[in-house]
N, C-alpha and C positions, 0 to 999 in steps of 0.2 A: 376638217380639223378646227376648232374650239379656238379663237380668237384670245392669245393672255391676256388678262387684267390687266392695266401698269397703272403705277400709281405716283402722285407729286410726290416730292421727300415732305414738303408742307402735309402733307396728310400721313403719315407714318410717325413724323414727328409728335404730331397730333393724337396718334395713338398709343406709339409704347414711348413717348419721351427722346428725349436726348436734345442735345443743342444744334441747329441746324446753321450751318456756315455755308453763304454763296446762295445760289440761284433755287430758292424755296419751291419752283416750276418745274425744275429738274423731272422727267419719268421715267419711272425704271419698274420692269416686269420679270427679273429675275435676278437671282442672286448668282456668282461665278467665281470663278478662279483671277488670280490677279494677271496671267498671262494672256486668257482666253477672253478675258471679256472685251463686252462689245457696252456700243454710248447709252442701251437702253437695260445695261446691268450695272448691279451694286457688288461691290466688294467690299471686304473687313481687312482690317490689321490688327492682331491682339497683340503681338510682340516686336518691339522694337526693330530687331533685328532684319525683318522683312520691309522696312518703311522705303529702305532704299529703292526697291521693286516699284513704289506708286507712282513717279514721277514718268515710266515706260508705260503704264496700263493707258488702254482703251476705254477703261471705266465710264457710265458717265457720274456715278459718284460711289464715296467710300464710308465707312463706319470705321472709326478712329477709337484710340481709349483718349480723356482727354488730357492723360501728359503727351500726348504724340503732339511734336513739334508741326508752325504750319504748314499743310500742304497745297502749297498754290496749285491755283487750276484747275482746281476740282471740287465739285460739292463734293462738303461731307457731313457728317450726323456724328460727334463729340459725345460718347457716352463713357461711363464707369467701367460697364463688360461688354466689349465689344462682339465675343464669342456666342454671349447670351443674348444681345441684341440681332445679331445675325441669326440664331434658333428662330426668333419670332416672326423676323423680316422673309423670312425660308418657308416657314409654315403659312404665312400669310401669302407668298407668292406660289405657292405647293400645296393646295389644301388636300386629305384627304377625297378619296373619288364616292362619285354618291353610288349609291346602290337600287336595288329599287325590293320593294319589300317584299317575301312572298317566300316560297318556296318550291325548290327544283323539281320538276314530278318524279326523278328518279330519286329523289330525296325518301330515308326511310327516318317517318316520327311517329313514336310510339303515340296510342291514341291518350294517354295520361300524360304525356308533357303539356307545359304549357309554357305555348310562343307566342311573344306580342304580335299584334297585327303586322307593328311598321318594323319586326325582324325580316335577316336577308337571310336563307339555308341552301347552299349552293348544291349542285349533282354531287349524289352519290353521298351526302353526309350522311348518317348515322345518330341518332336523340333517344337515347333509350325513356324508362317507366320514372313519370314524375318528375322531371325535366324541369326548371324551369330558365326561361332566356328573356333578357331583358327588352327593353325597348329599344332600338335601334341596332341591336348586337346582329355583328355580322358573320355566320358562320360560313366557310372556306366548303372546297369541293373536299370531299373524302374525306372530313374531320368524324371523330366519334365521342358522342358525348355520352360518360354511362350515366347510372342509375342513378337518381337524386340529385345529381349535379345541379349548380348555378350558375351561370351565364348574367356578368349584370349587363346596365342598361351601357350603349354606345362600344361595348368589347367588340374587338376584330380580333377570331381566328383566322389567321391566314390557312389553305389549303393542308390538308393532310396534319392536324394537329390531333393528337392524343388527349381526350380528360376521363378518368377512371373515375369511378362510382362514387359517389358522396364528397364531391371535390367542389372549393367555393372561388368565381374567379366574380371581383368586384367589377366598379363601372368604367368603363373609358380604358380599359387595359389592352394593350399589342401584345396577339402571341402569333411567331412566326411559325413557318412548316416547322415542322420534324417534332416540334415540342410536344413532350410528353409530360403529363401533373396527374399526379395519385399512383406510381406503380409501388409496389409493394418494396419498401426499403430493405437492405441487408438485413435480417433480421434472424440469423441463425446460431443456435444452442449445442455446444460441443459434449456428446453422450461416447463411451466407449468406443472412443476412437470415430465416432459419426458425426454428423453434422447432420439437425434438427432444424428447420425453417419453425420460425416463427409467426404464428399470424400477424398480418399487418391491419390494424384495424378502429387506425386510426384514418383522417382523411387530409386534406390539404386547405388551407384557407388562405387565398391571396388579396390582398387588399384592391384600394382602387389604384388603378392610373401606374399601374407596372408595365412593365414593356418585358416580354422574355426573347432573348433570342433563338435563332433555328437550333434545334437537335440539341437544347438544354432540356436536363431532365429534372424534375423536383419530387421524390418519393411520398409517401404517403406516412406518416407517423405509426409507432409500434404500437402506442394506443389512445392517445392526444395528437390533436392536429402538426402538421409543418405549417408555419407559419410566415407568411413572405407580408411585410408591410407595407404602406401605401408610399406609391410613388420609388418604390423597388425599381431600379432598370439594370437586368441579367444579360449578360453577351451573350455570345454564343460558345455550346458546345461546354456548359459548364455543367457540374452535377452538385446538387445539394441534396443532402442524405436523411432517412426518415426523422423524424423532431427535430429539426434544424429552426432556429428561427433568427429571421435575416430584417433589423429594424429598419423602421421609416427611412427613404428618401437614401437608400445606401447604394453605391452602383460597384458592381463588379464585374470587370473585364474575363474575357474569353478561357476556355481551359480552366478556368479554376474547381477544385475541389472543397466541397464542405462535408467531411465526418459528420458523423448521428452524432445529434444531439447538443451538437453546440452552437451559441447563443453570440451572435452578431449584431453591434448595435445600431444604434441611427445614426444617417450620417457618414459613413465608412466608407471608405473606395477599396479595394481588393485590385491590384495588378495580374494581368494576365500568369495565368500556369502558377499561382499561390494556391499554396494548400493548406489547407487547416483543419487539424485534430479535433476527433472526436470530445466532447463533454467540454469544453472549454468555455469561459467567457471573454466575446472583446467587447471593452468599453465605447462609450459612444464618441465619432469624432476621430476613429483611427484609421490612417490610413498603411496600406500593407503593399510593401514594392513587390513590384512582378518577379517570379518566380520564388518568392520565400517562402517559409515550412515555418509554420506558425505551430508549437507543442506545447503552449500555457497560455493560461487567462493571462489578458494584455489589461490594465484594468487600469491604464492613462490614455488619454488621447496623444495624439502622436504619431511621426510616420516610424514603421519598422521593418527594416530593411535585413536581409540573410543569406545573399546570393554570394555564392563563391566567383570570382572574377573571371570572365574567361582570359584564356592565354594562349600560347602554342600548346600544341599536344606535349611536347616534348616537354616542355616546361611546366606544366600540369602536373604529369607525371610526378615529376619531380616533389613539386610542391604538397601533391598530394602523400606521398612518401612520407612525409615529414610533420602531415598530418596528423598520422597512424601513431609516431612516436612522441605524440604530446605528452601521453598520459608517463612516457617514461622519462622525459625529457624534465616537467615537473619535478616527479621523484629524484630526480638528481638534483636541480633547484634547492630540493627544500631538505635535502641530507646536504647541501653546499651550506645551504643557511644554517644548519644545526652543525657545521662541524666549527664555521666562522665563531657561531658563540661560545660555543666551548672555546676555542682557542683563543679570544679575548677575554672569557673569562680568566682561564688560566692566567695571563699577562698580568692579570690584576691583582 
């Protein structure tokens, strides 16, 4: 086993910043939980509320925001985002695992692709006609890449991913198992009483530096690309539908649905199990609470919230009841309104 790197806080400070308080000697080789660490781990506090917990850790130092009050005892590193700081200090203690270049002999590549040298193609994958894959890009066991695709340069498939023909995936992008890019969107035409599919025939183009999670699916345009922007990061288990385009740097959490055709800006977060309607625009800078039903262009930034509140059943019920008779409930309102002015008219 592979001896971890540990590093001074003196040298981490040195690299991604922040204020260093105490013992600049300090070595720490992995980052942990506030309960479970040990003198040769770093912990974070991003919110208040947990600060009580650092005085019991084992830490041997912590990452602070810097209103957090002193914490004797312990180094720590006083930054602005403590969350964001801990991303770096994580990937630096967890680097990606190296590969080594080549390709698997049960590996099937069509003789028209074309693989950099220092590409990894695990057993059993799949590269169909005219191929191209980046440099460094790591293909997974069992993945299949069709016809025309792009592969950039440093992308990891992981194991058993799906890319469908004339599909573009940029540089430095994670896509986990199950995910599937380019299948042929909803794309069907109602004839006498039938339903007609429509060719799909468009492709998909995802920027760089996206992360997708397992078993999301991203369709393929009905006849211009879907479009996913750079620095895109998808959970799992979402679906985004053929022409959909999702702006820069927007993250959306697990379960979500995205309808044809509608237009997501940069910058957006999406909450788990949020759905959002076909043909619509949202503005750049919104963010959308978990489980809402987004049916109009949102065309402010802002958060927008639509969840009905859980309750008892019983009580649901109820409430739900009483839902149904909004629209007559109104109607009554507004003949109360018109009977009040008449009857003040009259007085007059």
């Amino acid at each position: 086993m592979t001896r971890r790197k540990s590093y001074k806080l003196r040298e981490i400070t040195a690299k991604f910043g922040g204020d260093l308080i105490g013992d600049p000697d300090v070595r720490v080789s992995q980052v942990a939980a506030i309960e479970s660490a040990g003198p040769a781990d770093i912990v974070f506090i991003s919110q208040a509320r947990y600060l009580s917990q650092l005085p019991q850790t084992k830490a041997g130092a912590a990452i602070l925001a810097k209103d957090a009050p002193e914490a004797a005892g312990i180094a720590r590193i006083v930054c602005a985002n403590p969350y964001a700081y801990f991303a770096k200090v994580s990937t630096l203690f967890n680097p990606p695992a190296s590969t080594v270049a080549g390709m698997h002999k049960s590996a099937v590549v069509d003789k028209t692709a074309r693989v950099d040298k220092t590409a990894s193609i695990a057993a059993n994958a799949a590269v169909g006609k005219n191929v191209r894959i980046g440099k460094r890009a790591q293909i997974g066991a069992g993945c299949f890449i069709g016809d025309g695709s792009v592969i950039g340069d440093d992308t990891v498939l992981h194991a058993n991913v799906t890319v469908y023909h004339g599909c573009r995936l940029g540089m430095r992008c994670i896509v986990h198992s199950g995910v599937v890019v380019g299948a042929d969107g909803f794309g069907i035409a109602r004839e006498d009483g039938k339903w007609n599919k429509i060719p799909q025939i468009g492709g998909v183009d995802i920027g760089d530096d996206v992360e997708i999670g397992a078993n999301t699916t991203i369709d393929r345009g009905t006849l211009e690309d879907t479009v996913i922007g750079e620095g895109v990061k998808l959970d799992n288990q979402i679906q985004i539908a053929h022409n959909v385009k999702v702006g820069a740097h927007t993250a959306i959490a697990a379960c979500v649905g995205v309808a044809g055709s509608a237009t997501i800006g940069r910058n957006c977060a999406l909450g788990g199990a949020a759905m959002i309607y076909g043909h619509i625009t949202i503005a750049d800078g919104v963010s959308i609470s978990a489980g809402t039903l987004v049916m109009k262009s949102l065309a402010q930034p802002g958060t927008y919230t639509g969840v009905y509140p859980f309750s008892t059943h019983q009580r649901w019920l109820k409430n739900a009841a009483q839902l149904r008779n909004l629209d007559e409930l109104a109607e009554r309102v507004r003949q109360l309104e018109a009977r009040s002015g008449k009857d003040k008219g009259n007085q007059q």
